[in-house]
N, C-alpha and C positions, 0 to 999 in steps of 0.2 A: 361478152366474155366467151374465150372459144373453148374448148373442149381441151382438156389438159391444162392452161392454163392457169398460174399461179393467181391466189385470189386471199384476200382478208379473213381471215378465221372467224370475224366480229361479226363486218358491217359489207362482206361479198366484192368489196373493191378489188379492180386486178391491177391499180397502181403499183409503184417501189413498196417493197417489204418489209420491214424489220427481222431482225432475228428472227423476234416470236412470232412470224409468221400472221403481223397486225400492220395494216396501215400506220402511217404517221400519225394521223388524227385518233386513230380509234387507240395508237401506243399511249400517245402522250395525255389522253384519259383515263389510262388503268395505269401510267407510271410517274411516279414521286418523284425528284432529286432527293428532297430531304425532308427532314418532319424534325420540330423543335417543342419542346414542355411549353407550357403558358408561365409557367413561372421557374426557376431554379434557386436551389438556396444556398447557402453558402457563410461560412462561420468567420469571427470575426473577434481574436484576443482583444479587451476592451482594456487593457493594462497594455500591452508596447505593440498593439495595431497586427501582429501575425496574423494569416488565416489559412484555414484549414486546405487546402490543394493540392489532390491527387497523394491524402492519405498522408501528406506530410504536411506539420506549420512550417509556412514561408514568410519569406518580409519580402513582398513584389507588388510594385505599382497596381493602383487602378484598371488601366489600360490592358496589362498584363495576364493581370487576374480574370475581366471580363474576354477575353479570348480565351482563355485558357477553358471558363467553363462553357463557352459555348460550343469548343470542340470536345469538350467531356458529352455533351447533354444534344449535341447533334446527330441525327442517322441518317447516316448518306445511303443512298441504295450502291449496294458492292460492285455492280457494273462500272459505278461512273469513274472518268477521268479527266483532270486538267482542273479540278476541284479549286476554287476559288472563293475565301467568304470575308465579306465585309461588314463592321460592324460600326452603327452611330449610336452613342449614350447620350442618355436624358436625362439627368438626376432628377429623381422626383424627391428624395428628403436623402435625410443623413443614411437612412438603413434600406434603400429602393432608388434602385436604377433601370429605367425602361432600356430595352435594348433592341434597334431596329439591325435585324440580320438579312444580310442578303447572298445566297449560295449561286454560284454559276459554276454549270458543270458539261461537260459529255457525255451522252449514255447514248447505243449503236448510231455513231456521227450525228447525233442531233441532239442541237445545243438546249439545255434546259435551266432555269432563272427563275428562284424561289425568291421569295420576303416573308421573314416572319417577324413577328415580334414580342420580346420576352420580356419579364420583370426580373429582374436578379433582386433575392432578397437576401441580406444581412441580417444575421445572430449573432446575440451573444454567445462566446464559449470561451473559458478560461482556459490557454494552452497548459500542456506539460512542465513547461517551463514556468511559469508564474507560480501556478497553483502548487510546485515545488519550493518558488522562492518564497509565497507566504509561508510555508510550512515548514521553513528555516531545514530546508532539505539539503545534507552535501554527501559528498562521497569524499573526500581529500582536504585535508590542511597542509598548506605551504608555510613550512617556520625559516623565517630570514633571518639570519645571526651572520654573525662574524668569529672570526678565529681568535682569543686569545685579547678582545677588548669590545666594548660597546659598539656600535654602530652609531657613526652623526646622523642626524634628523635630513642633512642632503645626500647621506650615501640610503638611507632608507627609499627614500624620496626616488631617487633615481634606480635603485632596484624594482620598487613595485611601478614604474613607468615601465619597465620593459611588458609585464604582462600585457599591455595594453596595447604596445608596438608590436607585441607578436601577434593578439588577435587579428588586428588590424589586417595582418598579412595571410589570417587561414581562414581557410572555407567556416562560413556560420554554421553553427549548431545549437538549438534550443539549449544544451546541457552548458555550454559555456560561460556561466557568469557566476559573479561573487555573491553568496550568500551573506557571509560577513567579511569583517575585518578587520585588526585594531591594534595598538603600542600592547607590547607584553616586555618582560624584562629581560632585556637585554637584544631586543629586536621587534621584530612584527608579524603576527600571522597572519596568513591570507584565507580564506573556508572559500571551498572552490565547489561547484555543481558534479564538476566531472575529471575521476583520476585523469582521464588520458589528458585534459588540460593540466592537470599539476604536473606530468613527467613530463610533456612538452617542456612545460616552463622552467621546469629543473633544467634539461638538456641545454636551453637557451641561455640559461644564468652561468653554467658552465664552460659553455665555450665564447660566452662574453666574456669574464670576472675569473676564471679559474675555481680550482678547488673542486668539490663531488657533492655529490647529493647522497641521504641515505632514507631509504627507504623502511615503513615499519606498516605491518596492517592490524586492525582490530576486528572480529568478529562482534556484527551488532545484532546478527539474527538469522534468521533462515527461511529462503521464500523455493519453492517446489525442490525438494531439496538439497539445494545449494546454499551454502554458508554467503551470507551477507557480509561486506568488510568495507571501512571504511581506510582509507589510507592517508598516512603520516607522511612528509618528505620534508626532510631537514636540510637547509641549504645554509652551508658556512663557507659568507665573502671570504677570501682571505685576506692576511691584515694589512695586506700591501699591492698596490696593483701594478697593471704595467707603468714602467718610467720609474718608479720607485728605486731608490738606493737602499739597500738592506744590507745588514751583517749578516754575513755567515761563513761559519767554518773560518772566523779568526781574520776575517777579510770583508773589503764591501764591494758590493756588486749590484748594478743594473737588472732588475726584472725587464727580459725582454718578450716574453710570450707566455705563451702556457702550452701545456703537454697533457697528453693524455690523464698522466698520474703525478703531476707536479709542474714547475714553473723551468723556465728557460732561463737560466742568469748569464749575463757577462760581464766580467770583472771591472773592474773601473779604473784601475791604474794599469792595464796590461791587456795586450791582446787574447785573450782566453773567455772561454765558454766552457759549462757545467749544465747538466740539468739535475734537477733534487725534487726529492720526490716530498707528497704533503707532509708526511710524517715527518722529515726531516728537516720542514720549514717551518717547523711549530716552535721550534725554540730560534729563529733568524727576529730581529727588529729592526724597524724601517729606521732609517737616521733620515731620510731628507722624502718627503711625497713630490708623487709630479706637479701636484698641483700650486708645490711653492715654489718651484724653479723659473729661474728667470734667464732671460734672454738680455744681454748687456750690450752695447757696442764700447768697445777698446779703444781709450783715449790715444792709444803709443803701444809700439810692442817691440819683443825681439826673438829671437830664436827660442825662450825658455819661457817666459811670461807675459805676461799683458794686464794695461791697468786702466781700471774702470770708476766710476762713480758708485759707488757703497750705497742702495736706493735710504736704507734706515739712516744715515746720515751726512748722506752727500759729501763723503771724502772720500779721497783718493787710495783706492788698494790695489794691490798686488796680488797675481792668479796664475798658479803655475797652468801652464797650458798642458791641455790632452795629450794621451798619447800619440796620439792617432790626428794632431796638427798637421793641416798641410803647407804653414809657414807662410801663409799671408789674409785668410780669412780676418776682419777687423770685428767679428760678430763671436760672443763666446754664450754658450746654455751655462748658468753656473747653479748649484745649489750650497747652502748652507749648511756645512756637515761638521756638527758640535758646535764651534764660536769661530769655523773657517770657512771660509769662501773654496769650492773645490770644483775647478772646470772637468764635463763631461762628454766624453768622447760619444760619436755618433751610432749608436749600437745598430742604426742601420745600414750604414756606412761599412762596419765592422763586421762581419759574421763572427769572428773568431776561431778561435784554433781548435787545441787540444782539450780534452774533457781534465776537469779538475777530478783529483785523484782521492 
């Protein structure tokens, strides 16, 4: 070694350098890539399988999981770059999975290649959410009614399907699920985990089905202090849906949408449109639902009527045709409104005119 010459801080070598002013050999004895626990733990709801990760319960794979703690529980020295780690499981029983880790990195251009290997252990712990649903824990009731008559067992039925369809479509949250549920008079409650899931659900009942939601809260206690409440939400179907023929204001009319603050009608014998608000549709009755309308093909027709087979007893009647006939269609929507047969115009076909007065 000559005089000035750069040399090993360690081991006096005047080879290539490192940063630290160490040989490669004498670096890559005083430096680590990584360093990993002999064991790590990790929790495990024994009621719907969530576990504890990164301070929140999740519902996520195996697989998922054991990466997820091995970059919790891993220490990379902060130099390195191009950081690589691969992981093989071993299941040793239902609650212990051996885990063979292997790190490849860069630290000052020289490539460095750890193995280690861990046990990942499972606990028991009861999430937030369980240990709430034993403890018949809710924050909101959903009350399902209808306006002005009973609700059927399949309009019930098909309302409380929708909660289900909406979850389906939002992000999971511990707080989301039914604590109870059951027939009450004149509809059905639902006892929900969490308000923001009952106004969701209102929002969604409403611009399916029409009609509003009302809102009520009760104070149940006081925790650091702020008042505890739990919250009420009344939802009233209204008593006719889209497709429906309804009287009102001395006339019948097609439900065709709904609105903000009420329903969309267009008239049934006339090009015209109206919208009326809920207050104003509390005293309207359905004369025919969509659900019994029938679709016919026209034996014979002419400019005014068309006649068809009667399905209740297979004779021959007569149906004055829509307004809104385009004078050769052989195919009529008819419904039965009081003891008549009364053809109905295509309300999408039709926007309509002027507002009813």
């Amino acid at each position: 070694m000559s005089l000035g010459e750069a040399f090993c801080v360690v081991c006096g070598d005047s080879g290539p350098l490192t940063s630290n002013r160490m040989c490669e050999s004498c670096f890559r004895e005083r430096v680590t890539l990584s360093e990993l626990t002999a064991t790590i733990q990790s929790v495990r709801c024994p009621k719907c399988a969530m576990v504890l990760h990164s301070g929140r319960w999740v519902n996520i794979p195996d697989v998922e999981l054991q990466h997820g703690v091995v970059q919790q529980e891993l220490e990379v020295d902060e130099r390195a770059i191009g950081l690589e780690v691969g992981i093989h499981a071993e299941p040793v029983d239902e609650r212990n999975t051996r885990l063979h880790v292997q790190a490849v990195g860069v630290i000052d251009e020289l490539e460095f290649a750890d193995e280690h290997t861990t046990m990942l252990q499972i606990s028991d712990g009861v999430c937030p959410s369980c240990s709430r649903r034993a403890g018949n824990y809710y924050e909101a009731t959903v009350q399902l009614r209808s306006s002005g008559r009973r609700l059927a067992e399949d309009e019930l039925k098909v309302l409380r399907e929708t909660l289900d369809s909406l979850l389906s479509g939002m992000e999971p949250d511990p707080m989301f699920f039914v604590s109870n549920e059951g027939a009450v008079s004149g509809g059905w409650d639902v006892v929900l985990g969490s308000k923001a899931l009952a106004r969701a659900w209102g929002r969604y009942l409403t611009r399916r089905y029409g009609s509003s939601t009302k809102e009520s809260n009760t104070v149940v206690g006081r925790k650091d202090g702020e008042e505890i409440t739990r919250l009420t939400l009344l939802y009233r179907k209204p008593a006719f849906d889209i497709g429906d023929v309804i009287h009102f204001r001395k006339g019948d009319w097609i439900v065709a949408g709904w609105q903000k603050d009420g329903a969309l009608l267009h008239a049934l014998d006339r090009r015209e449109r109206t919208g009326a608000s809920w207050r104003d549709l509390e005293k309207s009755r359905v004369r025919a639902r969509v659900k019994d309308h029938l679709d016919v093909d026209l034996l014979n027709r002419d400019s005014s009527g068309g006649e068809f087979l009667d399905p209740r007893d297979w004779q021959v009647r007569t149906v004055s045709l829509p307004f809104d006939d385009e004078g050769s269609s052989m195919r009529l929507r008819i419904a039965l409104i009081g003891d008549e047969w009364v053809a109905l115009p295509d309300v999408r076909r039709n926007p309509g005119g002027g507002e009813d007065e």
